[in-house]
TORLO-175002 format. One record per residue (C-alpha): chain; z, y, x. Coordinates in nm, 3 decimals, always signed. Layout:
N
<pt "A",<Z,Y,X>>
...
This chain:
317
<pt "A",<+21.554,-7.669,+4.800>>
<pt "A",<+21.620,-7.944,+4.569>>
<pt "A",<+21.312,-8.208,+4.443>>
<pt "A",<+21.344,-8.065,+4.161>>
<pt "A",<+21.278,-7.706,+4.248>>
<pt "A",<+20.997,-7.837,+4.442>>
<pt "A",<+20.784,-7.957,+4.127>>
<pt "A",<+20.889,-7.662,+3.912>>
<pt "A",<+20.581,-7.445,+3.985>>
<pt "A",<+20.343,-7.710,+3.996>>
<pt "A",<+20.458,-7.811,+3.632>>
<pt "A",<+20.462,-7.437,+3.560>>
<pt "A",<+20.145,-7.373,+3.715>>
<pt "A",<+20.024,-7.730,+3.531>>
<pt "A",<+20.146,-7.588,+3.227>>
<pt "A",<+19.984,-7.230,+3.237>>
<pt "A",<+19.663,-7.446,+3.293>>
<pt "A",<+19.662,-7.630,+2.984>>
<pt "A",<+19.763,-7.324,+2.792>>
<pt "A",<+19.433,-7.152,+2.978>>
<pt "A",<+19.277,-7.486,+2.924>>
<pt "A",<+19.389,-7.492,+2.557>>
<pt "A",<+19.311,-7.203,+2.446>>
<pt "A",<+18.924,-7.226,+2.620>>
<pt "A",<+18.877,-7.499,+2.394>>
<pt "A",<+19.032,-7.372,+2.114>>
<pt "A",<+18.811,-7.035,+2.143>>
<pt "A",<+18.504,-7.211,+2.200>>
<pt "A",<+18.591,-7.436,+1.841>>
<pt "A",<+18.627,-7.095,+1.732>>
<pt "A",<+18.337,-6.981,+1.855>>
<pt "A",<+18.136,-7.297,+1.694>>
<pt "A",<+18.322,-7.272,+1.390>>
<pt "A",<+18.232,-6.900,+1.274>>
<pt "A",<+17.901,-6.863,+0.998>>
<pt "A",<+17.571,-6.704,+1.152>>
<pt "A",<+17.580,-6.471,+0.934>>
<pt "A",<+17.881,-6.309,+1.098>>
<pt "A",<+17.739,-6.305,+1.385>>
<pt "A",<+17.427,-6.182,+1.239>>
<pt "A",<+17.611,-5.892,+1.079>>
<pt "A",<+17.744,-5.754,+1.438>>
<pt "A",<+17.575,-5.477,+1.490>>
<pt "A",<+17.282,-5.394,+1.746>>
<pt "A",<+17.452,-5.171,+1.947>>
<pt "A",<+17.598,-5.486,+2.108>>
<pt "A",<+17.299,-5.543,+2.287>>
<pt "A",<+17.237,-5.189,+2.346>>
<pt "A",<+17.533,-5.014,+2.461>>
<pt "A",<+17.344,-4.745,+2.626>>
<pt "A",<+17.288,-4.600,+2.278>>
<pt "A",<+17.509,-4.341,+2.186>>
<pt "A",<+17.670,-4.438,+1.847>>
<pt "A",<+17.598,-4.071,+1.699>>
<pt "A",<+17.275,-4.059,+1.742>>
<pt "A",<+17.208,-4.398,+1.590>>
<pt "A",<+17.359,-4.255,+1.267>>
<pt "A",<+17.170,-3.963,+1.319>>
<pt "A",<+16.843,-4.163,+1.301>>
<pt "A",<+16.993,-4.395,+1.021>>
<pt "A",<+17.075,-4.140,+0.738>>
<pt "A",<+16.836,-3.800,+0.671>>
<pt "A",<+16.974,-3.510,+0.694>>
<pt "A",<+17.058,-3.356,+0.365>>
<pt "A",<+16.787,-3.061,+0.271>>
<pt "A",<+16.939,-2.748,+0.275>>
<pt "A",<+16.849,-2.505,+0.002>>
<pt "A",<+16.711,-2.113,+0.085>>
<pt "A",<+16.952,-1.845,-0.025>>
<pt "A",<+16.795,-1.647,-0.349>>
<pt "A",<+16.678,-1.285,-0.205>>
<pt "A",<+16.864,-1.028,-0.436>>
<pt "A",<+16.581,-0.801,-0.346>>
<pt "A",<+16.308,-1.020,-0.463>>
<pt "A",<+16.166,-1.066,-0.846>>
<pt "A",<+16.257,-1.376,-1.046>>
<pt "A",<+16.039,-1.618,-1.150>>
<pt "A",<+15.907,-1.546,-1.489>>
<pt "A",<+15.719,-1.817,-1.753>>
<pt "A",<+15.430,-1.753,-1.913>>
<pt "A",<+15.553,-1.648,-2.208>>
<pt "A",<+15.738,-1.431,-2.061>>
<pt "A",<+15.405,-1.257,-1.825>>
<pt "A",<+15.263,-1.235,-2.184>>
<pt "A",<+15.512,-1.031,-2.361>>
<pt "A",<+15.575,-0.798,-2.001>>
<pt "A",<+15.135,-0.752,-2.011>>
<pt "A",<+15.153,-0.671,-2.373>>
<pt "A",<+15.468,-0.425,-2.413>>
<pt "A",<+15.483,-0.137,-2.415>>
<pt "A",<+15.146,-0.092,-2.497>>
<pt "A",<+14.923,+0.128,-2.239>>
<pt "A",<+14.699,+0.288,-2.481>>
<pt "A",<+14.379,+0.527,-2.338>>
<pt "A",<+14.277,+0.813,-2.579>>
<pt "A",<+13.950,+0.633,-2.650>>
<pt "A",<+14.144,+0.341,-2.819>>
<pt "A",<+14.384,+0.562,-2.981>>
<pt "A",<+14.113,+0.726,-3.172>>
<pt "A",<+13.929,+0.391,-3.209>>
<pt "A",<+14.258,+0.281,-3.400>>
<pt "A",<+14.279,+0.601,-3.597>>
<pt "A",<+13.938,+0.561,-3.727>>
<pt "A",<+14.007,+0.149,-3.786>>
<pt "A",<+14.302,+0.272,-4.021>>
<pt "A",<+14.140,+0.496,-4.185>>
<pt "A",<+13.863,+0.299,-4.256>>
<pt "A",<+14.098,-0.013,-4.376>>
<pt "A",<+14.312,+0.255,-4.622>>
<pt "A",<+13.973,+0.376,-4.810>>
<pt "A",<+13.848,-0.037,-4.843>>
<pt "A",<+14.201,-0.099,-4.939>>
<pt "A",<+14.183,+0.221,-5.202>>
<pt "A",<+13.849,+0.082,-5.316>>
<pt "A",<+13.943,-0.258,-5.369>>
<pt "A",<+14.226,-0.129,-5.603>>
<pt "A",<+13.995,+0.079,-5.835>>
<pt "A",<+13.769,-0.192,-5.862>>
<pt "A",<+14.053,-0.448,-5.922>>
<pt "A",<+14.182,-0.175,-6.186>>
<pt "A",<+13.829,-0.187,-6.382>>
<pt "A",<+13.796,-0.572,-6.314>>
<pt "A",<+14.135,-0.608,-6.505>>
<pt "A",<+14.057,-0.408,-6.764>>
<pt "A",<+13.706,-0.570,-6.855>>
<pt "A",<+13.908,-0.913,-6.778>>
<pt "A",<+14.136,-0.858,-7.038>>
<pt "A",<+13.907,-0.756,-7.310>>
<pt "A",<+13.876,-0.952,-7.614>>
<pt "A",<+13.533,-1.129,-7.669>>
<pt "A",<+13.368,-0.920,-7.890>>
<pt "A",<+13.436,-0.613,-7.684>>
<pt "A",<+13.272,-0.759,-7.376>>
<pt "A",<+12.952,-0.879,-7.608>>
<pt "A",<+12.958,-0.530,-7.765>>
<pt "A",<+12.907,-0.373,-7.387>>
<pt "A",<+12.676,-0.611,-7.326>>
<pt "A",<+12.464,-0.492,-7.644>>
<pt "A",<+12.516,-0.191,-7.524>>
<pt "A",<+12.359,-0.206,-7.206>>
<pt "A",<+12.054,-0.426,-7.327>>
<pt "A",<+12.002,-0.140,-7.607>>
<pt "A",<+11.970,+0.186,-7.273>>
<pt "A",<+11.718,-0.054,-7.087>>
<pt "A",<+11.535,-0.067,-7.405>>
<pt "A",<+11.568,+0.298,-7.489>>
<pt "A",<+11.406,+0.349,-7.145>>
<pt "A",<+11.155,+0.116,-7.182>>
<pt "A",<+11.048,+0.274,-7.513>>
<pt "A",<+11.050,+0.601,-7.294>>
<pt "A",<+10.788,+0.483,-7.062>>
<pt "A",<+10.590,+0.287,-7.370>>
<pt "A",<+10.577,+0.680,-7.508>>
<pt "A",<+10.460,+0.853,-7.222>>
<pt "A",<+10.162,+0.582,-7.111>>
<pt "A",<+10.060,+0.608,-7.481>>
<pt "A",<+9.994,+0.998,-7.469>>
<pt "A",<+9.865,+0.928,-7.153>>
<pt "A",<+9.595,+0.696,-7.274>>
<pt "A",<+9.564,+0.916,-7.554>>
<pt "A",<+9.497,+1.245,-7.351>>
<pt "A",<+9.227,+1.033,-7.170>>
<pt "A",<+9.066,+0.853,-7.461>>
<pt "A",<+9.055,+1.143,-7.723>>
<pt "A",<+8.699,+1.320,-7.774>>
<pt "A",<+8.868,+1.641,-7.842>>
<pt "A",<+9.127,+1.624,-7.558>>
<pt "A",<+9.239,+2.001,-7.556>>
<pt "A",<+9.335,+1.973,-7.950>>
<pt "A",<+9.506,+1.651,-7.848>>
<pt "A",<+9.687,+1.810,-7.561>>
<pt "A",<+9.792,+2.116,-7.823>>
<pt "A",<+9.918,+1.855,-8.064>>
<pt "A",<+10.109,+1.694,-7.765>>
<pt "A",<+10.215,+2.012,-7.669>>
<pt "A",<+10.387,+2.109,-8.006>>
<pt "A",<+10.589,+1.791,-8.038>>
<pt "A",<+10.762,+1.798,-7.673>>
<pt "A",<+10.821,+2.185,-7.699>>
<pt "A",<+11.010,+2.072,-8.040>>
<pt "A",<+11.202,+1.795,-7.866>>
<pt "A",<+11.290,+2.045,-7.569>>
<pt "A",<+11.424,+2.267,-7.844>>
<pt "A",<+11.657,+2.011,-7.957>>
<pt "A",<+11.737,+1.894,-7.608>>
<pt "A",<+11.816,+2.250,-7.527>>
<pt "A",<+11.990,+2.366,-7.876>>
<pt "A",<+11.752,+2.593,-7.971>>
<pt "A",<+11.620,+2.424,-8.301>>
<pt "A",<+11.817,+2.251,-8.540>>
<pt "A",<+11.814,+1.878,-8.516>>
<pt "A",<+11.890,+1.572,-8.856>>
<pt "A",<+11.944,+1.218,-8.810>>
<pt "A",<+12.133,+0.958,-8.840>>
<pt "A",<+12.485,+0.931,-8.597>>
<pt "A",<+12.825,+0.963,-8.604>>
<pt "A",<+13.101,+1.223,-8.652>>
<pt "A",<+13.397,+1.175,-8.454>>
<pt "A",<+13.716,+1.352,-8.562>>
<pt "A",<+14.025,+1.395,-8.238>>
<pt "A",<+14.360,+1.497,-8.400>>
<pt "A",<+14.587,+1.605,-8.140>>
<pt "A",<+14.917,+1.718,-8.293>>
<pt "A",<+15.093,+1.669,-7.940>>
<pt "A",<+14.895,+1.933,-7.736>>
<pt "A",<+14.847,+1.634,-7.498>>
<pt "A",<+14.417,+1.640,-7.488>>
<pt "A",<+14.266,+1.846,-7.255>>
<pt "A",<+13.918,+1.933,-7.118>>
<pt "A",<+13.842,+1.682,-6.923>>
<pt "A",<+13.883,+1.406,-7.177>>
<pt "A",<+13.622,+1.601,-7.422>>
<pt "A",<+13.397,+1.588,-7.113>>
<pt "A",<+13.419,+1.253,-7.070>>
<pt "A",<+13.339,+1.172,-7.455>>
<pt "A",<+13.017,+1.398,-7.424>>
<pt "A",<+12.874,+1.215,-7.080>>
<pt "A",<+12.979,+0.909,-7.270>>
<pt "A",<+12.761,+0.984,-7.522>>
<pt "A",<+12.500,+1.111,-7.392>>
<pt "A",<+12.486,+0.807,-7.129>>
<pt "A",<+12.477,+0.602,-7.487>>
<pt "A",<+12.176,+0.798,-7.632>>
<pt "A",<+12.326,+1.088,-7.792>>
<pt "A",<+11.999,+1.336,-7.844>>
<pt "A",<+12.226,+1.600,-8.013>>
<pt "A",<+12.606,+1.692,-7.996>>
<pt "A",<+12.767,+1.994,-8.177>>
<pt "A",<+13.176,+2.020,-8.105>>
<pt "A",<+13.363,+2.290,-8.358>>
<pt "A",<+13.058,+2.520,-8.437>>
<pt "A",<+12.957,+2.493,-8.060>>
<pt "A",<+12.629,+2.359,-7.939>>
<pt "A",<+12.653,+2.132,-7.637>>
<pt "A",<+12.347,+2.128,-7.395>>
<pt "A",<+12.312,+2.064,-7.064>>
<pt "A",<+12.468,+2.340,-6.892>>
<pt "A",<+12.781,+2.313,-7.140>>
<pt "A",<+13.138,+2.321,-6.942>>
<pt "A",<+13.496,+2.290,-7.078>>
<pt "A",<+13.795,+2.432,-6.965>>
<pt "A",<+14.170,+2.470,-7.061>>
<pt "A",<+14.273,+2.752,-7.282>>
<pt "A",<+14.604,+2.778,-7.347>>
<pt "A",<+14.663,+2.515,-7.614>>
<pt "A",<+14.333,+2.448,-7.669>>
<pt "A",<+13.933,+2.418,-7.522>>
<pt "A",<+13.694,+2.620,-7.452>>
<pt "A",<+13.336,+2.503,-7.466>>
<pt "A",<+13.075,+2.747,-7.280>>
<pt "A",<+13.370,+3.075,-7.312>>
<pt "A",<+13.410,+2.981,-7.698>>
<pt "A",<+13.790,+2.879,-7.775>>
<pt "A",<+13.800,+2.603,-8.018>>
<pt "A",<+14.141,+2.442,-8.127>>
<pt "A",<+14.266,+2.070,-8.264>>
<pt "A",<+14.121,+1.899,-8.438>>
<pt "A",<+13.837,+1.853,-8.256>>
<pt "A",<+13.522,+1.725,-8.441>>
<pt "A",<+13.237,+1.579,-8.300>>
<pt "A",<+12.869,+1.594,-8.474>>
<pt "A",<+12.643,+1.350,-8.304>>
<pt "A",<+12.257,+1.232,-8.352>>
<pt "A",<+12.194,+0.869,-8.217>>
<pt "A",<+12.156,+0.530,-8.287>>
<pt "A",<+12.543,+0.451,-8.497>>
<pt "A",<+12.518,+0.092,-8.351>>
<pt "A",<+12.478,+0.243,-7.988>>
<pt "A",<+12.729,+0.527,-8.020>>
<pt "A",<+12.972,+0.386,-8.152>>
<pt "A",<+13.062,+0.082,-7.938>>
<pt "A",<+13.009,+0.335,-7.618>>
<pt "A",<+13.303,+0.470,-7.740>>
<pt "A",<+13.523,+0.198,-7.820>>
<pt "A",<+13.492,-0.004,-7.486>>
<pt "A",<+13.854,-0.117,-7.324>>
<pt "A",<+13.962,+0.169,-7.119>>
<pt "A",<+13.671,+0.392,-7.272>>
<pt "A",<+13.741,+0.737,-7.469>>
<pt "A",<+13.911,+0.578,-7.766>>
<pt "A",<+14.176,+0.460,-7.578>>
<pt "A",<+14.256,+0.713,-7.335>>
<pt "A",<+14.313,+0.956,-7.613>>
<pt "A",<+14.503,+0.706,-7.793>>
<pt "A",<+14.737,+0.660,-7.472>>
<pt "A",<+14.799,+1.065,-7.482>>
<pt "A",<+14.895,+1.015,-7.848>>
<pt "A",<+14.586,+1.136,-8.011>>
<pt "A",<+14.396,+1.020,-8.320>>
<pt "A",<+14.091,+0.899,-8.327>>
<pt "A",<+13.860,+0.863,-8.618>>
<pt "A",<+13.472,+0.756,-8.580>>
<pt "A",<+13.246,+0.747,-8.897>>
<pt "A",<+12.885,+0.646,-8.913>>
<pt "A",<+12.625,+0.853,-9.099>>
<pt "A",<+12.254,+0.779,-9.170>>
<pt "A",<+12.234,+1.197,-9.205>>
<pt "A",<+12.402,+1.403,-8.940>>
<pt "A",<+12.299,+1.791,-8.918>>
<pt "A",<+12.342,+1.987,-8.616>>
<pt "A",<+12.267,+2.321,-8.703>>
<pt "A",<+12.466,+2.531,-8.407>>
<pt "A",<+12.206,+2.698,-8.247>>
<pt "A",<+12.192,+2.873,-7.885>>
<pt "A",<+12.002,+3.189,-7.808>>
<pt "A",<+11.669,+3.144,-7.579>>
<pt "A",<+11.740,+3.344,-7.254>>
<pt "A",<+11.418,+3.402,-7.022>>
<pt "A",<+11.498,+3.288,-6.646>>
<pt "A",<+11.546,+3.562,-6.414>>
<pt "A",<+11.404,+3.427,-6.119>>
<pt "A",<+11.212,+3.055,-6.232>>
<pt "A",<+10.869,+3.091,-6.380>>
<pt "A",<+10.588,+2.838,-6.440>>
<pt "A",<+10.408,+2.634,-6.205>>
<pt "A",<+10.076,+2.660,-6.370>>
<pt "A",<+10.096,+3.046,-6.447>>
C-alpha cells in the first residue's frame, strides 16, 4: 500500500465527520431558528404516544345526533287549531240538545216574525204626514176622555141613588134611561144624532167581509154608539161573510155600494178612519171608493127583533 492509500480513510472518515459534524450544527441552528409557535402548534400526542389517535378525535368532535325514524303507525302531531276544528266537527249532538235547538229556532223565527210586524206598523206611522200623527193623537186623548166621562156618569147615579129621599123613584128613573140606552146598544130602539155616513163603491168586486169588519171594530173602538150598514142593524153579535159577489151581514145579502150610517162624535169618527194604513186606505189599495160625510143628524132606524134567552135569566129573579 502506497502513503497515499494509507490516509485515504482517515480523510474519508475525517470527512464523513464534518459532514456529521456539519450537519449537527446546522440542525441545532435549525432547531434555534424555528418560531415557538411552531413548536407550540405540534400536537399533544407527542408527549403522549400511548394515546390512540382515534380516540382523541373521538373525544374532540361530538358525535352527530341521530334523528328517530317517524312510526307510520303512530298519529301526527296536530296544532291547536287543528284539535279545535277535529273536537268541534262533526258535531256529536244528544237528543236533549237537538230539541233544545229546535225550540231555540223556533223561538228566534216568531221574535224575528214579530219584529217585522212591528217594523211594518213603525214604518207606516213613521211615514205619516204631521197632521195625521196629531190627528191619532187627538184621537186617543178624546177615548180616555170618553171613558173618563163613563166613570164621571156612573159615580154620579151612584151618589144620586144614595143621596135621593125617594131612592126607589130615583132608581125607576135610572132604570128607564139605561134600559133605553141598552135598546140602542142592542138595536132594538131607534137611535138620532149627530155622525157620519160613509159611502164604499166597489165597482171591482175586490172588497170583501173582512174589510167591512174591520171598519165596524174601527168604529166602534172610536165611539160609534150606533151603526146601520144597507138596511141592516149592526149589534154586537153581528158577523159578515162572503156571498158570492157581495156581503152578508147577520144571513142578510147586501150588495155594492155599501153605505154606512153611524152615530158618534164626527171629529172622533172620522179621523179613526182616515189613519195611514187604517180603513180608508186599505180599500183604496183594492180599488175602492171611499166617501165620508159628516152630519149633525144621523137616523138609524133598522131595528132588530127582541128574542128571550133560552137558557140565561136574571140574577136577581
Amino acid at each position: 500500500m502506497s502513503e497515499h492509500d494509507d490516509k485515504r480513510p482517515e480523510e474519508n472518515g475525517d470527512t464523513r465527520a464534518d459532514q456529521r459534524g456539519g450537519s449537527g450544527e446546522s440542525g441545532n441552528r435549525l432547531r434555534k431558528e424555528l418560531p415557538q409557535e411552531v413548536s407550540a402548534s405540534v400536537p399533544a400526542a407527542r408527549d403522549t404516544p400511548d394515546q390512540d389517535p382515534t380516540e382523541a378525535g373521538a373525544e374532540s368532535a361530538p358525535e352527530p345526533e341521530v334523528a328517530p325514524e317517524p312510526d307510520p303507525d303512530s298519529e301526527p302531531q296536530l296544532t291547536g287549531r287543528q284539535r279545535l276544528v277535529k273536537g268541534l266537527w262533526p258535531p256529536r249532538v244528544s237528543r236533549a240538545q237537538f230539541i233544545v235547538a229546535v225550540l231555540l229556532f223556533g223561538l228566534g223565527f216568531g221574535l224575528a216574525v214579530q219584529v217585522a210586524s212591528n217594523s211594518d206598523s213603525d214604518s207606516a206611522l213613521r211615514g205619516a204626514r204631521q197632521e195625521d200623527l196629531v190627528r191619532i193623537l187627538d184621537e186617543l186623548d178624546d177615548r180616555t176622555q170618553r171613558l173618563e166621562d163613563e166613570k164621571q156618569g156612573l159615580e154620579k147615579q151612584r151618589d144620586e141613588l144614595e143621596n135621593s129621599s125617594d131612592q126607589a123613584e130615583e132608581a125607576r128613573k135610572q132604570t128607564i134611561e139605561k134600559e133605553r140606552q141598552l135598546g140602542i146598544l142592542a138595536g132594538t130602539v131607534a137611535a138620532q144624532g149627530p155622525g157620519i155616513t160613509m159611502t164604499i163603491e166597489d165597482t171591482k168586486g175586490t172588497v170583501e167581509a173582512d174589510m167591512l169588519l174591520d171598519a165596524i171594530q174601527e168604529l166602534r173602538a172610536a165611539g160609534a154608539e150606533a151603526i146601520q150598514v144597507n138596511g141592516v142593524r149592526v149589534v154586537a153579535g153581528t158577523f159578515l161573510t162572503d156571498s158570492g159577489k157581495g156581503v152578508s151581514v147577520d144571513g142578510n145579502k147586501i150588495n155594492a155600494p155599501y153605505r154606512f150610517k153611524v152615530i158618534g162624535k164626527p171629529q172622533d169618527l172620522e179621523p179613526a178612519l182616515n189613519i195611514p194604513g187604517g180603513v180608508v186606505q186599505t180599500l183604496e189599495k183594492e180599488q175602492a171608493t171611499v166617501t165620508i160625510e159628516r152630519s149633525t143628524k144621523i137616523v138609524v132606524d133598522a131595528l132588530r127583533a127582541v128574542k128571550r134567552p133560552d137558557y140565561a135569566r136574571s140574577s136577581s129573579q
